[in-house]
C-alpha positions in Angstrom: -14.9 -9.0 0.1 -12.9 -5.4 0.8 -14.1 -3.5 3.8 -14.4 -0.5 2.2 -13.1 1.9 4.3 -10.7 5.2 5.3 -7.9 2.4 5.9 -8.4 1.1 2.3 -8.5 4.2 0.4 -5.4 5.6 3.0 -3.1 2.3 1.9 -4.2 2.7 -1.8 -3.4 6.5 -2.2 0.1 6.5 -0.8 1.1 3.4 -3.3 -0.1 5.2 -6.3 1.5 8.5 -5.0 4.5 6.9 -3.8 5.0 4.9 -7.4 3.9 7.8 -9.3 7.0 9.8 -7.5 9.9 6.8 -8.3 8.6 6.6 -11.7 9.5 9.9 -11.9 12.3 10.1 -10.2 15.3 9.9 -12.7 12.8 9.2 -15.4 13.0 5.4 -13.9 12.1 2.7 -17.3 9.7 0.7 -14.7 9.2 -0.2 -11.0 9.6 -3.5 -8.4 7.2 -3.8 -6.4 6.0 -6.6 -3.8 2.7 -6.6 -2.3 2.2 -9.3 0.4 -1.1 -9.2 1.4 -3.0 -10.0 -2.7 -6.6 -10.0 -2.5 -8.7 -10.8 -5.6 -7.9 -8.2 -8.5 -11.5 -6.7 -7.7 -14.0 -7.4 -4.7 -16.9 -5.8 -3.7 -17.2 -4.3 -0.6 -18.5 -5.9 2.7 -21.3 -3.3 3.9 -22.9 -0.5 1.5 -21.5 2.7 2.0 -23.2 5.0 4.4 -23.3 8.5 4.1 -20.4 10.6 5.6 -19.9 7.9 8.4 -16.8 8.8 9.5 -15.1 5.8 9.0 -16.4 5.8 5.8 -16.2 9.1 4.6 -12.7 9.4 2.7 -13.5 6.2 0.8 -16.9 7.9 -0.1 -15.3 11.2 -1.0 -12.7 9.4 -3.2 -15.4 7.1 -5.3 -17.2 10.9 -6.1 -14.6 12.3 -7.3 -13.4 9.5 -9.4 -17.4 9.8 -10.6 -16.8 13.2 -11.2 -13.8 12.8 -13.1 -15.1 10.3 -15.2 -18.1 12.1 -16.2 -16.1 15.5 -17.0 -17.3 17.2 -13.8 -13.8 18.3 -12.8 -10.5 19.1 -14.7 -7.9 16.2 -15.0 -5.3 18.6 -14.3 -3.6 18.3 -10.3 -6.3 15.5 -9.6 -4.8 12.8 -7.6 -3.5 9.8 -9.4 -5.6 7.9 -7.5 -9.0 9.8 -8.7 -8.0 9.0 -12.4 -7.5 5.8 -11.7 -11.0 5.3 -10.1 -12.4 7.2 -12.8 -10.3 4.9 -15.5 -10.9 2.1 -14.2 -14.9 1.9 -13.4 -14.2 1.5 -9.5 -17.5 1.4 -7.6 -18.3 -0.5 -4.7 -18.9 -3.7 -6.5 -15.8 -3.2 -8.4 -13.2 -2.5 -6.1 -9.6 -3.2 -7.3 -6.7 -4.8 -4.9 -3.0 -2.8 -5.0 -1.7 -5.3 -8.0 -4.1 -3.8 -10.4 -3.9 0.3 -9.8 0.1 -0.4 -10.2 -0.6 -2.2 -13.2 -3.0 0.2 -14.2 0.0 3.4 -13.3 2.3 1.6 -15.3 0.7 1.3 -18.0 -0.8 4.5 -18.5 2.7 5.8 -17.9 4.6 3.4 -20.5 6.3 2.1 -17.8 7.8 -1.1 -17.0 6.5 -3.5 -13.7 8.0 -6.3 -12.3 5.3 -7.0 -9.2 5.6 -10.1 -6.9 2.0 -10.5 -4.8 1.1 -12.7 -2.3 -2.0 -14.7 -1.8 -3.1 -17.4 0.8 -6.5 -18.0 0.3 -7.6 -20.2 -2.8 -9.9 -18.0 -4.9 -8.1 -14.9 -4.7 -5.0 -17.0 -6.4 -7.2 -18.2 -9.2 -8.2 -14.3 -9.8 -5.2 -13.2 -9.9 -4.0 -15.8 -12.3 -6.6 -15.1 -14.4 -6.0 -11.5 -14.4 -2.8 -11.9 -15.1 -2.7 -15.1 -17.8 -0.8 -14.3 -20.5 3.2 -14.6 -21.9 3.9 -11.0 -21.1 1.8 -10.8 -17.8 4.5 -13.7 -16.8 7.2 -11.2 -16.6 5.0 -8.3 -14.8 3.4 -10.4 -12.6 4.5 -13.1 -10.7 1.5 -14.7 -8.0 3.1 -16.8 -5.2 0.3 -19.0 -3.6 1.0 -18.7 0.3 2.5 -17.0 3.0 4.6 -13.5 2.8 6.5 -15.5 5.8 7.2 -18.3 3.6 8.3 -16.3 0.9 10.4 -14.6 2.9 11.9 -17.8 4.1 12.4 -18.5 0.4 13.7 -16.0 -0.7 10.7 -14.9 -3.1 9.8 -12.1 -1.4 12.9 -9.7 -3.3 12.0 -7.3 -5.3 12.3 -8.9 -9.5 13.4 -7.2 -12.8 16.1 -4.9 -13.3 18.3 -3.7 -10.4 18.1 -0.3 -11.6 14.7 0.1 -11.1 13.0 2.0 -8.1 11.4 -0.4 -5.4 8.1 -0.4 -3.8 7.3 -3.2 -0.9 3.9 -2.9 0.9 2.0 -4.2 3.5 -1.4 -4.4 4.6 -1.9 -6.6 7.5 -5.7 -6.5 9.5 -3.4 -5.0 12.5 -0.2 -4.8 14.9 0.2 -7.4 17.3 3.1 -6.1 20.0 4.8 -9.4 20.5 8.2 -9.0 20.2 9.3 -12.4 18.8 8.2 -14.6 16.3 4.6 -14.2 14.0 1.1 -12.2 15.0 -0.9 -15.0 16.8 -3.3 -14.0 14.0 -1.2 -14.3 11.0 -3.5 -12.3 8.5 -1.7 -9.3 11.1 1.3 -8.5 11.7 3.8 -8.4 14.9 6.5 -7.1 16.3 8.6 -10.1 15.6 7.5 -9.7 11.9 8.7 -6.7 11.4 12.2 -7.3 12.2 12.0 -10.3 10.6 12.2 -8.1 7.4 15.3 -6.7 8.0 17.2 -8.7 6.0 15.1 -8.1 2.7 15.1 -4.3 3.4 18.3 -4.2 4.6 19.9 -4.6 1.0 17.2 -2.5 -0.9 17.8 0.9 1.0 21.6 0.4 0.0 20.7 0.2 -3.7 18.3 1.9 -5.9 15.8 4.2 -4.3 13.0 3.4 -3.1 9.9 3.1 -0.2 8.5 0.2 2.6 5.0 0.7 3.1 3.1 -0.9 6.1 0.1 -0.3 6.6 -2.0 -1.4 9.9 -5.7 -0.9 10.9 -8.3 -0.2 13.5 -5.5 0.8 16.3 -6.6 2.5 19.6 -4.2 5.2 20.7 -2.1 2.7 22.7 -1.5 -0.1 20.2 -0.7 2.9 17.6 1.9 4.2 20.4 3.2 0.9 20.7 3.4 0.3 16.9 4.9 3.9 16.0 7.6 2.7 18.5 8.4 -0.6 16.8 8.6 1.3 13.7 10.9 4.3 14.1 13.5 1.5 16.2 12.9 -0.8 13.2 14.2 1.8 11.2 16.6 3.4 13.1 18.4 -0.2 13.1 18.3 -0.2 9.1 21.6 0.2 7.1 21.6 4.5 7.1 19.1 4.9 9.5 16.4 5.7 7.0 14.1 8.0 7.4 10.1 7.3 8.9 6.6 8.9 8.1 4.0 7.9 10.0 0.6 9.1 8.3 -2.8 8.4 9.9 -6.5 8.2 9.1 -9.4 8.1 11.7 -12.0 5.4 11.8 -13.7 7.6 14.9 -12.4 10.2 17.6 -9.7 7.6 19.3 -9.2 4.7 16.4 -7.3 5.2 13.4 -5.6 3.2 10.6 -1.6 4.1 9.9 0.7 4.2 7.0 4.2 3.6 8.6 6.6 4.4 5.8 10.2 4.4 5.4 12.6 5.5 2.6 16.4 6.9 2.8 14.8 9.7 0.7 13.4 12.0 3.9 12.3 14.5 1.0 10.1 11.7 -0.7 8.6 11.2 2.6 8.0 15.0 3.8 6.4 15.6 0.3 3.9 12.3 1.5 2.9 13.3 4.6 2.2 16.7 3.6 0.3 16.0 0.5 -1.6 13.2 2.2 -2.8 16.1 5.3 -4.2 17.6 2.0 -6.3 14.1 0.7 -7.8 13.3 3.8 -8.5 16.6 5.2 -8.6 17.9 8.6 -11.5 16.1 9.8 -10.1 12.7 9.1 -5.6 13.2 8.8 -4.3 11.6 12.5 -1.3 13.1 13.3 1.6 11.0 14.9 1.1 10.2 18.8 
């Protein structure tokens, strides 16, 4: 099941607006993207949704105006991507879609081309997405790898597929940051700071080709482990090939917890036009500003 929450609707808005923007960058034919953490292709949500909980309340504003949208209450022009695609694509919470199916959806609706790697450990998720994803052309768009990111990595599987003119997207949603510095999160399902330099050598190569965005987003942080993790982050980056360039956008669960996108690009433009279009989604009330 999804959680259903800020931290959801947070991860799912930037990877639509971040494709949306590489898609049209250069008039790109189609997009490479990697997600590592899968998820069935839809789930329903854990807990109903209360009303205007706070930790709840983006992900409740979103799903409106999706309604909206989809009943003709509001004009499709300047609407996020992300409301037409919860109008377009039914989302409720019983019907809640994972990251492989709104790019698939984007790319689509866009006549684009996608060449999307996801990653998937537990059992039933795998099958979904295989089914979703079944026939001789979904081959090419969608490749499933049954197991760890880690592994992958290892493997080499975790590289962006399809033509090396495309724009790149690879994203992450672990539960949270773990601070040790070397090897995995002694909870794998998050992520540490061991793990994040483990990825150098996949991102490494990426921000010296085609453009492109890394996308990590962690959960449920108190003010220290988000200090701790914005640290990790900008000294990740700052050892990448250029020094690329780091947004760091934020979405309270309650007054002193909050989930973070930590996103890095060479394109420092890409990333200002993010963080100041995403202080616009969530809204005063909910946007947490870098510590």
């Amino acid at each position: 099941m999804a959680i259903g929450n800020n931290g959801n609707i947070l991860q799912h808005w930037v990877e639509l607006e971040a494709a949306q923007a590489l898609l049209a960058e250069g008039g790109a034919a189609g997009v490479r993207c990697v997600f590592t953490h899968g998820m069935a292709p839809f789930e329903r949500f854990e807990h109903p949704l209360p009303d205007n909980e706070p930790k709840t309340r983006v992900m409740s504003r979103a799903l409106r105006m999706g309604e909206r949208l989809r009943q003709g209450g509001l004009p499709r022009e300047g609407q996020p991507v992300l409301f037409q695609a919860i109008a377009e694509l039914d989302v409720s919470p019983q019907h809640y879609p994972n990251s492989a199916i709104l790019l698939d959806w984007l790319t689509r609706t866009r006549s684009a081309g996608l060449r999307m790697t996801v990653c998937e450990v537990t059992a039933a998720a795998q099958e979904g997405l295989k089914k979703q994803w079944s026939t001789e052309e979904d081959d090419a768009r969608v490749k499933v790898v049954c197991g760890s990111w880690r592994q992958a990595l290892q493997d080499g599987a975790l590289a962006p597929r399809g033509p090396a003119g495309w724009p790149w997207l690879v994203s992450m949603d672990p539960y949270t940051f773990d601070p040790a510095p070397n090897g995995p999160a002694s909870n794998l399902a998050s992520v540490s700071a061991g793990d994040i330099d483990s990825l150098k050598s996949l991102l490494g190569p990426l921000l010296e080709s085609t453009p492109g965005l890394f996308a990590l987003f962690c959960y449920s942080m108190s003010e220290a482990l988000r200090r701790k993790f914005q640290n990790v982050v900008r000294d990740f980056a700052a050892a990448l090939p250029g020094a690329p360039a780091v947004a760091l956008i934020g979405c309270k669960r309650d007054a002193t917890i909050a989930h973070v996108a930590a996103l890095v690009s060479k394109d420092s433009a890409r990333l200002a036009s993010l963080e100041k279009a995403a202080k616009r989604f969530l809204g005063t009330a909910d946007y947490a500003p870098p510590i």
